[in-house]
N, C-alpha and C positions, 0 to 999 in steps of 0.2 A: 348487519355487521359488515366491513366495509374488507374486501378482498386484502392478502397479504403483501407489502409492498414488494420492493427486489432490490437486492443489496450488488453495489455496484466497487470496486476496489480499484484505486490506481497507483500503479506499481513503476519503479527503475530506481538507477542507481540516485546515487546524487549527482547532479547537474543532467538530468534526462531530460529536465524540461515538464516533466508531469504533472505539478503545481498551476503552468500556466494555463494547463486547458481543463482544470479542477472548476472554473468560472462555470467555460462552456457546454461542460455535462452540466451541469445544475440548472445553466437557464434554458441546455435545449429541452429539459425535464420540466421545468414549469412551462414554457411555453406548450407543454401537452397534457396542462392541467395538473399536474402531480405535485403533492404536497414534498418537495426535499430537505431530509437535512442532511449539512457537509460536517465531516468530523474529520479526526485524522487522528495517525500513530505513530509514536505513543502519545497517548491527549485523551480528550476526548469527553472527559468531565473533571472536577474539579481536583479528584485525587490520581486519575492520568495524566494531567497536566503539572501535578508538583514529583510528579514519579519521572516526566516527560523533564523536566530542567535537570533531576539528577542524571539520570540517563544521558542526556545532550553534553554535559558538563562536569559532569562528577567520574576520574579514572575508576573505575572500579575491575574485579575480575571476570572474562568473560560465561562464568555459570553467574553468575550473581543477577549482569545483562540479560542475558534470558531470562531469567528466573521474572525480574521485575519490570521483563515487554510483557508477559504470561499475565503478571499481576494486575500489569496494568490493561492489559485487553481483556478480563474475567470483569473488570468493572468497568469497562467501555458498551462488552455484552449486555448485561444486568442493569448496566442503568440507559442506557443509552438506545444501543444497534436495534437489540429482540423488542424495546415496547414501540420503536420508532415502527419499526416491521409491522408488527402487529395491528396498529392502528393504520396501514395504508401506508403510512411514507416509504418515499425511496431510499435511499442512504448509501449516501455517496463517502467513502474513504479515503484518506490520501494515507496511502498504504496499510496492509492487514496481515496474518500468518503468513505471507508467500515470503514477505518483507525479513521473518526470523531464518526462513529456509534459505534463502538469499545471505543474509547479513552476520548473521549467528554461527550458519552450517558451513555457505560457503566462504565467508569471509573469515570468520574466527577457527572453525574446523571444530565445531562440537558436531558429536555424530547427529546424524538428522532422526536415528530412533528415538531420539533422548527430547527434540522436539518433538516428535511424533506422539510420545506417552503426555507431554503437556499438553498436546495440539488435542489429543481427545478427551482428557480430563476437561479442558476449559470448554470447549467448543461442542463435544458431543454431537458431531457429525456435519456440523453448522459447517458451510460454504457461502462463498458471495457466489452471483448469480452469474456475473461476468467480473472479469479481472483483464483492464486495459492496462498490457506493459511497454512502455514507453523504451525502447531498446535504442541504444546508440553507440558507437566503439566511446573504448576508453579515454582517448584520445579528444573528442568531443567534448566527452563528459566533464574530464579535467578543467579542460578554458571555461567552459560554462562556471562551474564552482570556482575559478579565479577571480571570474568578474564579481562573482555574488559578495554576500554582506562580511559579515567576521564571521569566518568556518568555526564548527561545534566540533564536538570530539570524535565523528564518523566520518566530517569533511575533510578530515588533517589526513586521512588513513594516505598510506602511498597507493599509488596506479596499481600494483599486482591487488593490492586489499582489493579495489573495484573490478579488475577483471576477473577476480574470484567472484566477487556478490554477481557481475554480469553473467556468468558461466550460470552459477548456482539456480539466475533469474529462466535464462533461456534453456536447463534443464525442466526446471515445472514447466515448461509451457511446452514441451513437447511430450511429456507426461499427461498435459492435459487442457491436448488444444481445444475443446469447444467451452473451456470458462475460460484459459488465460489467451485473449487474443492481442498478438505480438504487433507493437505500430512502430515503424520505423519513423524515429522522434529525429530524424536531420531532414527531414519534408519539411516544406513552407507550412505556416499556420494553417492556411485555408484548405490547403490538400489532407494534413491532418486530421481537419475538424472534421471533412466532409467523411473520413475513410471512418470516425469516431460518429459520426451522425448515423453513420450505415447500421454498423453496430446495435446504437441504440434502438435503432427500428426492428431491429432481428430480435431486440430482448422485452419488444412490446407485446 
């Protein structure tokens, strides 16, 4: 039976930049033999992707939000993350739970107990192994997401939304520096990838 793989999550606002170097974890990861798969949240199978267009698209009330990132990462677990694991793969995130305490707690202001009682019902102790967060002032952020495609209903939030979700981000990670390790995303690619290569080698 073939060792259990390690789950890997990357995390920031929007316009952090964290999608562009989602490639280069994966292929520094094959390139060391390792079987990966890339998912992302909310997604991730067929019924977190039609939960993932409401969610992106559909106003709803912010308990309802939670409720239906929860529903949809109970079946991203289940079908997806725990058999990938199990059989050896890596699995690689584009964002995980750090994503609701961020988004939900600090940006919307639901208490973070209230995630908390979801976080252990779905998850039952379940953590990524490491959690790369992509941090950048707000300021950053914003131009980044101007240039991009047509904003979803997270992209439209004003600046204080994101310097909440940013606040919220850089709280867990001092909560709990040795899974969320903090990359300062206004570096050049290649200083990035290398300080992101490091990383990976500490999680081999």
């Amino acid at each position: 039976m073939s060792a259990p793989g390690k789950f890997i999550t990357l995390e920031g606002v929007d316009g952090a930049g964290k999608s562009t170097h989602l490639d280069f974890v994966a292929g520094w990861l094959r390139q060391k033999g390792r079987e990966v798969v890339v998912t992302r949240e909310p997604g991730g199978t067929p019924l977190g992707e039609t939960l993932r267009g409401l969610l992106l698209h559909q106003n709803m009330d912010p308990d309802t939000e939670l409720l239906l990132m929860f529903a949809a990462r109970q079946e991203h677990l289940a079908a997806l993350i725990l058999p990938a694991l199990a059989r050896g793969a890596w699995v690689l995130s584009d964002r995980f739970t750090d994503a609701s305490y961020a988004y939900q707690c600090g940006g919307r202001g639901i208490a973070a107990e209230r995630i908390a009682a979801l976080e252990t019902w779905v998850q039952h102790g379940f953590q990524p192994d490491l959690t790369l967060l992509f941090d950048v002032p707000p300021e950053v952020a914003e131009a980044r997401r101007s240039a991009a495609r047509v904003a979803d209903r997270f992209e439209r939030e004003a600046d204080s939304f994101f310097g909440r979700v940013r606040n919220a981000y850089l709280d867990r990670a001092r909560a709990e520096p040795s899974r969320i390790r903090v990359l300062d995303a206004r570096q050049g690619i290649a200083e990035l990838q290398a300080e992101i290569g490091r990383l990976l080698r500490e999680l081999e």
